[in-house]
N, C-alpha and C positions, 0 to 999 in steps of 0.2 A: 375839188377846189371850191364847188358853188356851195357845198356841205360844209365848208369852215368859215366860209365867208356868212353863211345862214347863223351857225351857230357865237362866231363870236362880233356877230352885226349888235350895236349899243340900242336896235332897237327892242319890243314889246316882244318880240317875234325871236329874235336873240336871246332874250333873258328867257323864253318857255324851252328853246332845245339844251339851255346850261341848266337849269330846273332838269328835263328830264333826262341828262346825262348824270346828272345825280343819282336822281331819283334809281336808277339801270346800276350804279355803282356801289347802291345801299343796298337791293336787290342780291346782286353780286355776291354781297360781304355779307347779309342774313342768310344768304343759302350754303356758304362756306361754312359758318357756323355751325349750322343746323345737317350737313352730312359732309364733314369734315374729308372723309377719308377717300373720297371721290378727289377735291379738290389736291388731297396729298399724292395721292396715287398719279397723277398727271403732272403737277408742279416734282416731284421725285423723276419724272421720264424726262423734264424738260432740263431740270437740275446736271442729269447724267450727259445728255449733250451738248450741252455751252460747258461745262466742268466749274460751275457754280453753283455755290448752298444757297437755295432760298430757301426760305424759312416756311415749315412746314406749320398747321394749326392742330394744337393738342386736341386727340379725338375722346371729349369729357364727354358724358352720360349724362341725361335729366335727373334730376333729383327727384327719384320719390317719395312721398310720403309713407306713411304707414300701413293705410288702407291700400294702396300699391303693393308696396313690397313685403306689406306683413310685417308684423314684429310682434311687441308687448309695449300694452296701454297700464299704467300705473300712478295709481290718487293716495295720493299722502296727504294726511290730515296732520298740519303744524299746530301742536298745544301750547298757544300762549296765553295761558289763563295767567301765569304769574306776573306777566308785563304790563306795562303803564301802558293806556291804549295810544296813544302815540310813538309807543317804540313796537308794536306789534307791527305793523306793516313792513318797518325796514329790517326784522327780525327775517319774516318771512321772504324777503327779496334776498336777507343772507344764505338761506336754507336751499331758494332757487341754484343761488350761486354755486355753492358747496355741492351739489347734486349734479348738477351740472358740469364742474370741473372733476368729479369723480367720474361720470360716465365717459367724457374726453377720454379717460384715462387709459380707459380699455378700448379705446378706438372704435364706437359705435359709429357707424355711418351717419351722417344727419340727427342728430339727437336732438328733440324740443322738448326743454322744462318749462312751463311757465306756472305762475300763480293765480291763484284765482279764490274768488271768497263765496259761499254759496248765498241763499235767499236765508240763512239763519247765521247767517254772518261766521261762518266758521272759515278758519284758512287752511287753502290747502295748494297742495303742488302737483301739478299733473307733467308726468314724465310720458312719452313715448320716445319709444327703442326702434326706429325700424331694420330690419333686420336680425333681431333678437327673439328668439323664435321659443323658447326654455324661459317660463316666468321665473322659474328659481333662481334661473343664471342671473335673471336681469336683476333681481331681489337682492342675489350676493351681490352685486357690482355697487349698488349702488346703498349698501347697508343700512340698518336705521338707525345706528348710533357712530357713527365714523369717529373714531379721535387719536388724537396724533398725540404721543404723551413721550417724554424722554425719562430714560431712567439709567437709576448706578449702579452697581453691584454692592450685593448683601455681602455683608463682612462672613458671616457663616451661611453655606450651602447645605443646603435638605439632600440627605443621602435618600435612598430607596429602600424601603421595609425590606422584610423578607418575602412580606407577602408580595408587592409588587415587584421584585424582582422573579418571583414566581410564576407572577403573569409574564412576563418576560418569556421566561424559558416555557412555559406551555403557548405562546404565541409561536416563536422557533421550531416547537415539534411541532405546532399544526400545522405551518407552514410547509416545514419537510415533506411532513406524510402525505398530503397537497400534490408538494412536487413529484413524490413517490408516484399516486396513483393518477395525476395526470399522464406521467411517463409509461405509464403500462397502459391506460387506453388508449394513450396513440401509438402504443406496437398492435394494439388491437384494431387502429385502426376505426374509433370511433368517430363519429361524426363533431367535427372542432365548435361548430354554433350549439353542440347539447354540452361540450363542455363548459364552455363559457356559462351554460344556465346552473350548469352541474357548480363550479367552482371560484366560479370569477368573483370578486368582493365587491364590484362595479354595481351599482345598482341600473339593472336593464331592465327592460319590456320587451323585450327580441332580440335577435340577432341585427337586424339591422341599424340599433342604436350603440351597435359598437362599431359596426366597420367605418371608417373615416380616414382621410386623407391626411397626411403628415410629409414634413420634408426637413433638410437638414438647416435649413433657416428656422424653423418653428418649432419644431421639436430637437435641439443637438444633441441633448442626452441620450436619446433614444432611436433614431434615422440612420444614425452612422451604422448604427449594429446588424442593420437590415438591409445595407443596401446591398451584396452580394448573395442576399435568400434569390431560390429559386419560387416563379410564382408556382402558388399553394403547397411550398413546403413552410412546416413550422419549425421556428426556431428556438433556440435553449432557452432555459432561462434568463431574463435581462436584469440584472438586476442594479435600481435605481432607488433614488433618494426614499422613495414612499414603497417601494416594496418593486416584488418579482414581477416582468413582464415576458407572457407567452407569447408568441406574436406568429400570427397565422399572414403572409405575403399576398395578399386578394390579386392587387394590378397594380403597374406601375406606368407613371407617362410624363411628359416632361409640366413643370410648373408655369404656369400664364396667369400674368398681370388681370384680373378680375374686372378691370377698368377698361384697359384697354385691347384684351385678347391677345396680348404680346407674349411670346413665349421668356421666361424669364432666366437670366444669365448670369453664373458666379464665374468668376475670373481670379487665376493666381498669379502674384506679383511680389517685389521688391521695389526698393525704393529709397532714396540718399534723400535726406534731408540738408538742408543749410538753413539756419532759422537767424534771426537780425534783432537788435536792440531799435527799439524806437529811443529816441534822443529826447528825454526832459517830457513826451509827450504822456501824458494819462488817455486811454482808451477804455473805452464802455466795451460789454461784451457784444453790443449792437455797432460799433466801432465807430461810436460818437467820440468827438474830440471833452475833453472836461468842461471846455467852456458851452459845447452843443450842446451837450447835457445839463449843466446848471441853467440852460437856456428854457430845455424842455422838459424841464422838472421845476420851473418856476410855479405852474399852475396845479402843479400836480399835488394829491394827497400822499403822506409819509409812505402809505403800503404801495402807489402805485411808483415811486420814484426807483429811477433807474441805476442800478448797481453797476458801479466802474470798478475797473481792475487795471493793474499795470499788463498790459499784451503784450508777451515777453519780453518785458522790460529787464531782465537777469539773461538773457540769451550767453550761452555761457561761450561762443562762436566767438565772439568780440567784435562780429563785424555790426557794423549799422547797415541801412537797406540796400545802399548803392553799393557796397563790400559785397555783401552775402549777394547780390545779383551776379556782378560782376564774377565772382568767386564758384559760383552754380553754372553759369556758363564757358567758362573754362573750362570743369569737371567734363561739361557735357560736349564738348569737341573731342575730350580722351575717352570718352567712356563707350564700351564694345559690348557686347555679350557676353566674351569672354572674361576680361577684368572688373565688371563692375559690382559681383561682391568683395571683391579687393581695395575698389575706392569705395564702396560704401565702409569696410571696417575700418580703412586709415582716413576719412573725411568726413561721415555723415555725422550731424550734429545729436542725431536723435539718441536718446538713453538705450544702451542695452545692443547699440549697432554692429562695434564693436567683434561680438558675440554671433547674434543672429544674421549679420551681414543685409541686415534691415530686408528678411524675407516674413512675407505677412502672411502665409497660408492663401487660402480658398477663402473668399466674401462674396458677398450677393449686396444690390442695392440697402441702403442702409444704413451700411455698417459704417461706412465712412463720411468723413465733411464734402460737403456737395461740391466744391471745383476737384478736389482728389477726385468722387469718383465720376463726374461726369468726362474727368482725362483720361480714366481708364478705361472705361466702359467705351469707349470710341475709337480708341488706339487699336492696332493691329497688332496680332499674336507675333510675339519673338522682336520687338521694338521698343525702342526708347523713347519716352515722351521728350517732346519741347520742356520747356519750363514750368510747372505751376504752383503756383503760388496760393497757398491757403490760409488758414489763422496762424499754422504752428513754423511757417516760414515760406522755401522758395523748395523744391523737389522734383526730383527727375526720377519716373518711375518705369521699371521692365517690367511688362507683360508678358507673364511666362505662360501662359493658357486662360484657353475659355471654352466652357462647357455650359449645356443647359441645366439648369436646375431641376432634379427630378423629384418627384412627390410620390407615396408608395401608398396606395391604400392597404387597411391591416384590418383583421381583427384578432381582438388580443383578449387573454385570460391575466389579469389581476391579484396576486395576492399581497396583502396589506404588509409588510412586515412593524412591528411593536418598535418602539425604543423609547428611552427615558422621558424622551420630551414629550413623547405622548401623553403619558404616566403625569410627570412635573408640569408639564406646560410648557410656552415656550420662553414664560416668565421665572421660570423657576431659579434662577441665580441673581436677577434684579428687583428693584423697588422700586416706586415711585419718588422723583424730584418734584417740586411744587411746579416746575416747567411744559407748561403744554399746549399743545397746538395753537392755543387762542393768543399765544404769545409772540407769533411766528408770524411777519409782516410779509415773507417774500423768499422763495427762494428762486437761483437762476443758476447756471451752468456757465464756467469759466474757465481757461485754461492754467493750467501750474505754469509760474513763468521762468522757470527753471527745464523744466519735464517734458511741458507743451502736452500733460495729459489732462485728461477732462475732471474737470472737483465742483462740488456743488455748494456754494456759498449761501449761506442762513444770514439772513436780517432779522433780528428783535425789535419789539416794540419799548418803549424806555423800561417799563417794570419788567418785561422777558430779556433784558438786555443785564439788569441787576438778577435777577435769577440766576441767568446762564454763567454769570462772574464768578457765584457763591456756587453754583454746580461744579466748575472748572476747578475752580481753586479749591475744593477738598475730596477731588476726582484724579487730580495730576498724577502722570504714568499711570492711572487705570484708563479701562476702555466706559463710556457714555453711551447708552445705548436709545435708539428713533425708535419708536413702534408706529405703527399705524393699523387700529384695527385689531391690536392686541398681536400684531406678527411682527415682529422684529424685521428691519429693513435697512439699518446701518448700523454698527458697533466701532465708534472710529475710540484710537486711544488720543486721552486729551495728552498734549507736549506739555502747555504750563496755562497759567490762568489769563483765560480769554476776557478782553474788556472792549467795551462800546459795541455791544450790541449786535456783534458779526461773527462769525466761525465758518471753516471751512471743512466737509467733508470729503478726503482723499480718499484713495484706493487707486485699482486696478482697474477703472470705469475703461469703457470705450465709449463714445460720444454716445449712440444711444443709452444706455445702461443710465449713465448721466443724467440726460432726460428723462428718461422714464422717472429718475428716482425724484429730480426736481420737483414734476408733475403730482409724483404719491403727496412730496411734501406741501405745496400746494393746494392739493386738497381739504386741507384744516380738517376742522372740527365744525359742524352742526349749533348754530346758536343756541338753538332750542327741541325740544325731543318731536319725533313726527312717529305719527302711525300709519303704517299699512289698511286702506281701506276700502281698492277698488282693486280688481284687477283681471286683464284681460289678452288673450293670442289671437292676432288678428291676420289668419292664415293667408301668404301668397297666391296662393291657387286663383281664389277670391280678384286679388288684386288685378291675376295676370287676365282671367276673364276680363275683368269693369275696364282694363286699357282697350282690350281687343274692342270690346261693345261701344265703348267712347268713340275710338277712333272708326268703327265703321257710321256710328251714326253721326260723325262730324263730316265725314266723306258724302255720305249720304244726303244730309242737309245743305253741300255745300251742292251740289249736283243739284237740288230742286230747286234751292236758291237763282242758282244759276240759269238752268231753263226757264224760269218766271221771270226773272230782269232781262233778259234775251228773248221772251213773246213780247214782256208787255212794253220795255224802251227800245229796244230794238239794236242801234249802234251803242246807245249811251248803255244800256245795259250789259252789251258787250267790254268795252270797257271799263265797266265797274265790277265785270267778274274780272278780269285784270289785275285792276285795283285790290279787290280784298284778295285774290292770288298771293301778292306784295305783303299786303297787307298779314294773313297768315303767316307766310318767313322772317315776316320782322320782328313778331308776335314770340314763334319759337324761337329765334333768336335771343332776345332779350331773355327768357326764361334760364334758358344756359348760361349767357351769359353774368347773369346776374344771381344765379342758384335760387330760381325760385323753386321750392319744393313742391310738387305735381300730387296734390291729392285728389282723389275721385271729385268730390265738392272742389277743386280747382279746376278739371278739367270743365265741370258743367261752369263754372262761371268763364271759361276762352268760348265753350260754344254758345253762351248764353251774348257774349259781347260781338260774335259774327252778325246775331241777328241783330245785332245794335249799329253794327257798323251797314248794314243792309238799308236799315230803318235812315239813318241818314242820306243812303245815296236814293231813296225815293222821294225823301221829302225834296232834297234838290230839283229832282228830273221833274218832278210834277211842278215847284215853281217857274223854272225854265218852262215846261209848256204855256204856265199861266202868261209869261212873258212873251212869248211867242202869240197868243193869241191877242194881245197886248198890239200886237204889230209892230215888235220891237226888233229890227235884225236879230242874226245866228248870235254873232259875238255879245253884241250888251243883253239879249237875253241871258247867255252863259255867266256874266258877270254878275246882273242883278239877279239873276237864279239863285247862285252862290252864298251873294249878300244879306241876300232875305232870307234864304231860308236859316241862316247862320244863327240868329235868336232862338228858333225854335231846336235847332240842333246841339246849342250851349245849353239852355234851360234843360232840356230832357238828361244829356249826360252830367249834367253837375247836378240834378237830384242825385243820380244813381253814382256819382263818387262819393258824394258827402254821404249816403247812405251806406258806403263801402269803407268809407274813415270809419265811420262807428262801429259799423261790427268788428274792424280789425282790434278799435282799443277797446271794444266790452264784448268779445267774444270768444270762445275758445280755440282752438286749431282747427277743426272741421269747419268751422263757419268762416275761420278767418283764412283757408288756405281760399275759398270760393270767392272773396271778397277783394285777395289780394291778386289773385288770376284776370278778374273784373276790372280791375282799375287801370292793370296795364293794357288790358283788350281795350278797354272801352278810351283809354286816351292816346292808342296806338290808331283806333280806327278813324276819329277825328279827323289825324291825321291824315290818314288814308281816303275821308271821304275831299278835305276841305282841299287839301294837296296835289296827293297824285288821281285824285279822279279828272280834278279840274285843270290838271296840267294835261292827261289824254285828250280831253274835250277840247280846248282850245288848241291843241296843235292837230287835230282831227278836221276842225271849221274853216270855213273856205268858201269864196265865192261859190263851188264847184259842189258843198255841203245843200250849201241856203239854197241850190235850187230843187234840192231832193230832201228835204224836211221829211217826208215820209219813213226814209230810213230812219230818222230817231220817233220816228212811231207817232209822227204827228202832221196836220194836212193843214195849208190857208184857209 
């Protein structure tokens, strides 16, 4: 009781234990942060005996850099000799752009492009890949001439010579004979890593640059065929879009989430839809109202304005929200295990129900819109969800099983097989439209408001908007074909001639598919030409050491640190190793939380700001003595300690920000991850000195202090 009364007392003395109940609660929440899975592990045990969800904290990974985790370093040299020097600059911030939404694309972990100009004034773009370990890989992903072109079809098609139909057929028997005498060296029993060197079309440097990990999520063409191989029996021939696959079974184990160590789970279901008419309303596909939208597109540029769509405004159900709720929950008091592919074919709103009795196969995270699968993924096997509710309506979904997802390591023999389009290209039936990338404002992913399936909606720019009219209108009932990169990527057939500036392309997407293609589209075209002109692999090995060496010599430095504030101030030192304790978990804290990328040159500027944060809690303790010999009592010495040395402690860390502003806006990534590490140390530690030191100290003093001054390492 005398503990509540201390702490919420309106006096001096009141306001430092509400301070340092803080101070214990910030503590708390940086260490939660920073080793998550501790705090879940106990909150999970406490959760199971009161029989309440609390809410667990996602167990996220530091972001490394390059120089960590390795990847590819690559300098692109932008040619703008033919531009006004005034459009040169925002040329090249386009090219950063472009570069950058290309490598998105393929899902690089942390990708940094920036720009930057040398001492001869040349412009250039410096990519790093971390985790991209194959310069070639990263070189294709990110191409030197990207462009996105539409085209028609040629009225007359190029047949095949006789000669290249010849390569044809001598492609065939090489193949054959291929498959012939692979088949006889493994009745013979030959060793499967000398055939691969013997056979394979792959380009390898060993055995070990074939075996790799595949699963029915990332490979489906090919995963299915193998999951019943026994390990190290080889399998038949597979044969797939690019040619024959031999495939040798190495190991198999279940698949886990890379992030989090979670083993990862496909689940098979069905599932009744009821989808609803919004009434008079316009929806964004961000599910702004029309008027939010013209709200938050008032400030906005043409390319960046937000594409609205009717969200199944044609819902062919008839009901509006409160129908189709009411009418979902009804189904779901009748619906059993046993009847509910019955009411899915005489009720479910979804196309094609009907028929399949709205059964979806086997899916793995991903595949579906995130309240779907977050319902399924949670629900218990042989149950019927509650209600949920997603973009394409209101659905009640059976879980019919769940299994892990298993990943198969292989190595495999390769034979290429020939066809036309090798020969032809993959241009060979199209031409080019005057319509291309550069004319292409935006594309986004929306649902058909009929279908409720996924379509990818194109914006033009005013002259790409008159292109696209005159492409349509002498295209009608033919098919339109996307390239990107010279690879065809959609071939939708146009209905009739499209005007203002918009078109949608349909299929058979599933919401990823969708995405992904938005993104291709997206990507544009390259302002200006760039050259390859630096390039480098900057191996993890590397990295995994400089973590291990960092972090023993920050352990290290924090331990002599420590013993040196502990000889030479005695208590007050004791409490400032405390203090920068806090101070470190608040430090990596923020790092996580905020995704600062952890480069080598980032870690030396956290331990380069420990000893900054050190440098200040001396300057303090040595004015306090000065104050103390002063013959100032415990407490105003404490205060005017604080006070005073407070100049000398601003002056010194505002050199070293404002020195750390600069390098971030004129330096490159290695100097700017050190810089950027620095500023959050160095204005964390402040904290830490001006703060929670001074809030230890003062609730440490005491009549019962002032007569043992010796303990803070100082005598009358």
């Amino acid at each position: 009781m005398n503990i509540f009364k201390t702490i919420f007392n309106p006096t001096s003395r009141g306001k430092l234990w509400r301070s340092f109940i803080l101070i214990i609660i910030l503590c708390l929440f940086g260490t939660t942060v920073d080793i998550p899975n501790y705090y879940n592990k106990y909150i999970d045990i406490i959760s199971d005996k009161i029989n309440i969800d609390l809410p667990n904290i996602p167990e996220t990974k530091y972001k490394l850099g390059l120089d960590l985790q390795g990847g590819t370093h690559l300098v692109y040299k932008a040619d703008v000799s033919e531009l006004a020097e005034d459009e040169k600059s925002e040329a090249v911030i386009g090219v950063r752009d472009v570069i950058e939404r290309r490598v998105n694309v393929f899902g690089v972990s942390e990708p940094n492009v920036q720009m930057n100009q040398n001492s001869e004034g040349e412009y250039q773009v410096i990519a790093e890949l971390a985790g991209v370990h194959d310069v070639n890989e990263a070189i294709k992903m990110i191409g030197e001439t990207p462009l996105l072109e539409f085209k028609e079809l040629k009225e007359e098609k190029r047949e095949l010579t006789d000669q290249e139909k010849k390569i044809l057929e001598d492609n065939k028997q090489q193949v054959n004979t291929k498959l012939e005498n692979i088949k006889k060296d493994l009745e013979e029993e030959v060793d499967f890593n000398v055939l691969i060197q013997k056979y394979s079309d792959k380009s390898t440097e060993g055995t070990s640059s074939d075996a790799q990990w595949i699963s029915k999520k990332d490979y489906p063409e090919l995963a299915p065929r193998i999951v019943n191989l026994e390990l190290g029996v080889v399998s038949e021939p597979i044969l797939t879009q690019a040619g024959y696959e031999i495939v040798k079974l190495e190991d198999k184990r279940v698949k886990k989430d890379p992030f989090n160590d979670k083993v990862e789970k496909e689940v098979q279901a069905a599932h009744l839809l009821i989808c609803y008419k919004h009434e008079g309303e316009k929806m964004c596909d961000n599910g702004m109202s029309e008027e939010e939208a013209e709200e938050a597109n008032k400030d906005l540029e043409d390319s960046e304005k937000i594409i609205c769509t009717r969200h199944n405004q044609s819902c062919e159900s008839g009901y509006n929200k409160e129908e189709a709720l009411a009418r979902i929950q009804e189904l779901k008091s009748e619906a059993n295990l046993e009847n509910f592919s019955e009411l899915v074919k005489a009720n479910s709103t979804e196309p094609g129900a009907s028929e399949r009795g709205g059964e979806l196969g086997w899916f793995s995270r991903g595949m579906m819109v995130s309240n779907f699968e977050e319902a399924v993924f949670s629900q218990e096997i042989n149950t019927i969800s509650d209600v949920v509710e997603t973009e394409f309506g209101y659905h009640l979904i059976y879980k019919q099983g769940e299994r892990d997802l298993e990943e198969y390591k292989i190595s495999s023999i390769f034979l290429k097989t020939m066809s036309e389009r090798d020969i032809l290209g993959p241009e060979k039936d199209w031409r080019n439209t005057e319509l291309t990338g550069k004319n292409l404002k935006r594309s986004a992913v929306n649902f058909n408001p009929n279908s409720g399936i996924p379509e990818v909606v194109l914006e033009f720019d005013k002259e790409g908007a008159e292109l696209f009219e005159q492409v349509t209108e002498r295209n009608t009932g033919k098919q339109v074909a996307i390239f990107l990169d010279s690879q065809p990527i959609s071939a939708p057939t146009v209905n009739e001639k499209i005007s203002g500036g918009r078109a949608v392309i349909s299929g058979s997407f599933n919401i990823q598919e969708a995405k992904e293609l938005a993104r291709y589209l997206n990507a544009g075209a390259l302002p200006v030409p760039i050259e390859l002109i630096s390039q480098k692999t900057v191996g993890a090995s590397l990295g995994h050491q400089a973590i291990i060496d960092s972090f023993q010599a920050s352990i290290l430095g924090l331990i002599l640190v420590a013993i040196f504030m502990i000889l030479v101030y005695r208590l007050s030192g004791l409490l400032a190793v405390f203090s920068l304790g806090i101070y470190g978990v608040l430090v990596l804290a923020v790092f996580k939380l905020f995704g600062v990328t952890l480069t080598l040159s980032g870690l030396a500027g956290f331990i380069l700001s420990i000893g900054m944060a050190v440098d200040a809690n001396v300057l303090i303790f040595e004015r306090i003595r000065e104050e103390l010999k002063n013959g100032k009592n415990l407490n105003m010495a404490i205060e005017d300690g604080f006070r005073r040395a407070w100049p000398s402690i601003r002056d010194g860390n505002s050199s070293t920000l404002i020195t750390s502003l600069i390098l971030i806006q004129f330096s490159t990534s290695i100097v700017r991850g050190f810089a950027v590490t620095l500023i959050l140390g160095v204005t964390i530690s402040m904290f830490s000195a001006i703060v929670i030191t001074k809030n230890f100290l003062m609730l440490t003093s005491g009549a019962w202090l002032e007569k043992r001054l010796w303990i803070l390492g100082y005598k009358r």
